[in-house]
Structures are given as C-alpha cells and as structure tokens.
MARLOLUM-894998 format. One record per residue: residue in three letters; y, x, z of N, C-alpha, C, CB in turn. Coordinates in Angstrom, 2 decimals, always signed. Each point is the difference from the previous one (the first is absolute). Glycine has a CB too. Layout:
<kolbas>
<ALA <Y X Z> <Y X Z> <Y X Z> <Y X Z>>
...
</kolbas>
This chain:
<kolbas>
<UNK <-7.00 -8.66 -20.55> <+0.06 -1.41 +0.37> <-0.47 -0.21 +1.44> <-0.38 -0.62 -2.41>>
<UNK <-0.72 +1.77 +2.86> <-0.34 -0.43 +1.41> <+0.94 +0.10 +0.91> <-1.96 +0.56 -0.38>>
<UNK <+2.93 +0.52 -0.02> <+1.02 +0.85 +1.08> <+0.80 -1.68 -0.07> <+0.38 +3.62 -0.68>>
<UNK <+0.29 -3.97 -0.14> <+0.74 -1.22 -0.03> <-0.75 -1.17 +0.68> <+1.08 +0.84 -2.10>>
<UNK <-2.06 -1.31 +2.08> <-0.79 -1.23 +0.44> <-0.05 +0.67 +1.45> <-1.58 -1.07 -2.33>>
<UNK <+1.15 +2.12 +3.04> <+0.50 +0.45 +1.12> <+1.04 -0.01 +0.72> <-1.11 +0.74 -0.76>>
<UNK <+2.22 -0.46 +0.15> <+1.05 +0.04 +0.70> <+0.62 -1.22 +0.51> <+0.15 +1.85 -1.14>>
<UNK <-0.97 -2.77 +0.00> <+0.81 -1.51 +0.24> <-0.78 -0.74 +1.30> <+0.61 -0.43 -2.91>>
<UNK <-2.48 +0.78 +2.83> <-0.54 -0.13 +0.68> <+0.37 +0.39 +1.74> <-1.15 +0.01 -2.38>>
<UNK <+1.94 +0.90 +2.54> <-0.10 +0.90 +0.96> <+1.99 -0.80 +0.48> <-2.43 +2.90 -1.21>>
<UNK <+2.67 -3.52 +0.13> <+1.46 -0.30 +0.47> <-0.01 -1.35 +0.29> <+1.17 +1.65 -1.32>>
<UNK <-2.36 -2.29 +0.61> <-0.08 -2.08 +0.70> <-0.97 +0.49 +1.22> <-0.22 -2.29 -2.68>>
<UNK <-0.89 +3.30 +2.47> <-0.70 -0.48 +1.30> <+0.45 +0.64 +1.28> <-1.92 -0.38 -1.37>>
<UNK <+3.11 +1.54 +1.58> <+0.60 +0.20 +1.11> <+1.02 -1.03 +0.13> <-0.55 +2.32 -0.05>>
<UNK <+1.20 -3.09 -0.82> <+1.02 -1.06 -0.04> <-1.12 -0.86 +1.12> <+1.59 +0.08 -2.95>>
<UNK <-2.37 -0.63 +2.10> <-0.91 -0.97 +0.78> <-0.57 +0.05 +1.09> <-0.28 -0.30 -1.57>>
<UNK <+0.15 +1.36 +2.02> <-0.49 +0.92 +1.12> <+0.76 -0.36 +1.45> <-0.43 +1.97 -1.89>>
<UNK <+1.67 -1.42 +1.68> <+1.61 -0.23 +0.32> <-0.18 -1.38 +0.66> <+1.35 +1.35 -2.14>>
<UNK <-1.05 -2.39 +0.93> <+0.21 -1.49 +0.39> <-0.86 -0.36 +1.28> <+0.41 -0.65 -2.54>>
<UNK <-2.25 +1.05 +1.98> <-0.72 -1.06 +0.58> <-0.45 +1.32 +1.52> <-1.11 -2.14 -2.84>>
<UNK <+1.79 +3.36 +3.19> <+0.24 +0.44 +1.12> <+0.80 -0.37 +1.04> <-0.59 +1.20 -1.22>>
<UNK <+1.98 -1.30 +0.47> <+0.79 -0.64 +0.58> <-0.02 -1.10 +0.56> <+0.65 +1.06 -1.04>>
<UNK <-1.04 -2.36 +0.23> <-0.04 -1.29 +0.06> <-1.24 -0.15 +1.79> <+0.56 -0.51 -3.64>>
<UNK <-1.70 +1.36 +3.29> <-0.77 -0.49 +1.09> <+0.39 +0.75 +1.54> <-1.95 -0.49 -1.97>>
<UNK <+2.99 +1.62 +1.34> <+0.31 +0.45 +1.79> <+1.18 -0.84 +0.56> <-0.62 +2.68 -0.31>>
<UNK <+1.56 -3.07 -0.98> <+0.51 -1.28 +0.87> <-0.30 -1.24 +0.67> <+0.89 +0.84 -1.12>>
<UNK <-2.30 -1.31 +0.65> <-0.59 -1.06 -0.03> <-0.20 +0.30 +1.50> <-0.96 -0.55 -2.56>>
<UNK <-0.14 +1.62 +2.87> <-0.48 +0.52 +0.77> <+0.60 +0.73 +1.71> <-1.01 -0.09 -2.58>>
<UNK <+1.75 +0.26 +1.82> <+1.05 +1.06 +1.07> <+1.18 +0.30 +0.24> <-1.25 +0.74 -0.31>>
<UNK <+1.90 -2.86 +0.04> <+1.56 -0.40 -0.01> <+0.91 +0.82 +0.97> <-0.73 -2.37 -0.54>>
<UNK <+0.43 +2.56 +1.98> <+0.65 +0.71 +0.54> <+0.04 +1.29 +1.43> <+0.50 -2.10 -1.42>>
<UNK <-1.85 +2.27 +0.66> <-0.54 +1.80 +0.66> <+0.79 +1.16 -1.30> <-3.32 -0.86 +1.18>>
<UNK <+4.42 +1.11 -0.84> <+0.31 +0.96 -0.57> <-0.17 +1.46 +0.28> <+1.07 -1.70 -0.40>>
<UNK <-1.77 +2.10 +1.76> <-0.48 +1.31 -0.33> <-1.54 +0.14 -0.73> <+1.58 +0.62 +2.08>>
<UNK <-1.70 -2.03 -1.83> <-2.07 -0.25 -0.90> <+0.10 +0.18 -1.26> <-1.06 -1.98 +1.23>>
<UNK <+2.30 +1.53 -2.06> <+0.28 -0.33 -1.23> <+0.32 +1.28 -0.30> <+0.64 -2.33 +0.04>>
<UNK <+0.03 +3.42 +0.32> <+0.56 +1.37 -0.34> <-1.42 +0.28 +0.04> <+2.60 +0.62 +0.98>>
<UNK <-4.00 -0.56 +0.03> <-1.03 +1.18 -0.30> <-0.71 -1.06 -0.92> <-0.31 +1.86 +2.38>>
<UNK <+0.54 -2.85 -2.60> <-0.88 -0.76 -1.26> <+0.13 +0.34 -1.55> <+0.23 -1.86 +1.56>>
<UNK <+1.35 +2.01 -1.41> <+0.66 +0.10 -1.04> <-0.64 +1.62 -0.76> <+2.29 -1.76 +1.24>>
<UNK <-2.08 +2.55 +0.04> <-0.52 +1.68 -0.52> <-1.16 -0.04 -0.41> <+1.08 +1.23 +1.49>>
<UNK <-2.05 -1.89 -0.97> <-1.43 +0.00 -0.42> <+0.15 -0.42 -1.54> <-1.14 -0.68 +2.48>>
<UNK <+1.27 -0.85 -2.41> <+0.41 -0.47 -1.70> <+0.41 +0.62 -0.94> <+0.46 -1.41 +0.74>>
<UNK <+0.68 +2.62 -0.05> <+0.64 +0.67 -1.12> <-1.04 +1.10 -0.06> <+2.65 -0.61 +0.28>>
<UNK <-3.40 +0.90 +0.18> <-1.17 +0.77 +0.01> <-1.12 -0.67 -0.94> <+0.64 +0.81 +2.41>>
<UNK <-0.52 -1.83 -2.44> <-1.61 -0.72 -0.76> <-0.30 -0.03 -1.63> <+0.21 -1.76 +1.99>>
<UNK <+1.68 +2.09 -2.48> <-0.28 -0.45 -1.57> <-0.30 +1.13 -0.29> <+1.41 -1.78 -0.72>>
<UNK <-1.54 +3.02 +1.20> <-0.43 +1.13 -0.66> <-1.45 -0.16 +0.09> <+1.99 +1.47 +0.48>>
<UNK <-3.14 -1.62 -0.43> <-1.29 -0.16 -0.70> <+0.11 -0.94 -0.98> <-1.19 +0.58 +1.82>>
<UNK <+1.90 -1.37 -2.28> <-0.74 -0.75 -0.98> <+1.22 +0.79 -1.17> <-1.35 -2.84 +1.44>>
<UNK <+2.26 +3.38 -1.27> <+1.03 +0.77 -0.70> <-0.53 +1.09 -0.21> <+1.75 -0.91 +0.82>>
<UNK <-2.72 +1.53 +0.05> <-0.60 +1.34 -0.81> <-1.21 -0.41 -0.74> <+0.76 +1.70 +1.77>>
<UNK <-1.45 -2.85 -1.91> <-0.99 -0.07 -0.70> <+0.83 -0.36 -1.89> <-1.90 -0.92 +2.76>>
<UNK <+3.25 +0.15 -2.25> <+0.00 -0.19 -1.25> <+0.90 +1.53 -0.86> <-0.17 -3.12 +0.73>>
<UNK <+0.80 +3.97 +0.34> <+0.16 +0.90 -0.87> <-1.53 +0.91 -0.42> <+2.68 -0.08 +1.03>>
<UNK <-3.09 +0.22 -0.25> <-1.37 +0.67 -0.26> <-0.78 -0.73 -1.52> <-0.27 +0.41 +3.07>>
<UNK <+0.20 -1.77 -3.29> <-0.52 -0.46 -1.00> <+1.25 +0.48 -1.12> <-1.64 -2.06 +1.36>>
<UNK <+3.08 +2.02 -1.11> <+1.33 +0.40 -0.51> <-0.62 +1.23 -1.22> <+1.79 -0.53 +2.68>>
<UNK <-2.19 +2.05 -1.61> <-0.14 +0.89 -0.30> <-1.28 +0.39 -0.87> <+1.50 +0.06 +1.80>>
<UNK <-2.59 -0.87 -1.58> <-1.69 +0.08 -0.46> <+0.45 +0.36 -1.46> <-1.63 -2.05 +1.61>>
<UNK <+0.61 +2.91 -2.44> <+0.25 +0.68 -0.97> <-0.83 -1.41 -1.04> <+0.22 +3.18 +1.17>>
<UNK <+0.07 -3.26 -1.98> <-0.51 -1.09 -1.01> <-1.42 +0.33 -0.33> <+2.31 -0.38 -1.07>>
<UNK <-2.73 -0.43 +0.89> <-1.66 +0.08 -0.21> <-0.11 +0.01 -1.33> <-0.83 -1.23 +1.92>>
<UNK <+0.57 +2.45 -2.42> <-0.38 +0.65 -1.21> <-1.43 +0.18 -0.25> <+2.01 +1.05 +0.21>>
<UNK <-2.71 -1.68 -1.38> <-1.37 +0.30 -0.54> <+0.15 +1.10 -0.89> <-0.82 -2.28 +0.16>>
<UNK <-0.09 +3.19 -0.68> <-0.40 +0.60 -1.41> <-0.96 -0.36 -0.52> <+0.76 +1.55 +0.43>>
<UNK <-0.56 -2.56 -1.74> <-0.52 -0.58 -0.40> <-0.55 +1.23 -1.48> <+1.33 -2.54 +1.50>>
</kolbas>
C-alpha cells in the first residue's frame, strides 16, 4: 500500500511542482528568455530532493516488533 500511496504522491506533487514552477517564472521572467532557460534548469533540478525523500520513505523496511 505504501509503494501505491507513493507513486500517486510522487505523481500530484511533481504535477504540482510543475504548475506552481512554471506559473512563477512566467510571472517573474515574461521576457528574459535566456534567464528563463538557466531558471528553468535549476527548477528542473529542485524536484529531486523532495522526490528522493519520498522514494527513500517509498523503500524504508516496515517497522516490525517481536512481541
């Protein structure tokens, strides 16, 4: 069930990611288009930390007691 609640996780919050990246370099940086190309690379650079934390939680082995 985690692998599934992950994947969905990992597919709205790069969706969302996307939007509200996009949305503020246009806001921001209507018409510097070589600013927007090294903005853009960085951004596409940024969702990987919060994408490896959630595969990392993805992968964590289940927390097992012996009772």
């Amino acid at each position: 069930m985690r692998k599934l609640f992950g994947y969905f996780l990992g597919l709205f919050g790069l969706t969302f990611y996307i939007f509200i990246a996009a949305g503020l370099i246009e806001a921001f940086l209507p018409e510097h288009i070589a600013l927007q190309m090294v903005v853009y690379a960085v951004a596409g650079l940024g969702w990987i930390f919060p994408a490896m934390w959630v595969i990392r939680w993805w992968y964590r082995p289940k927390n097992t007691e012996d009772n």
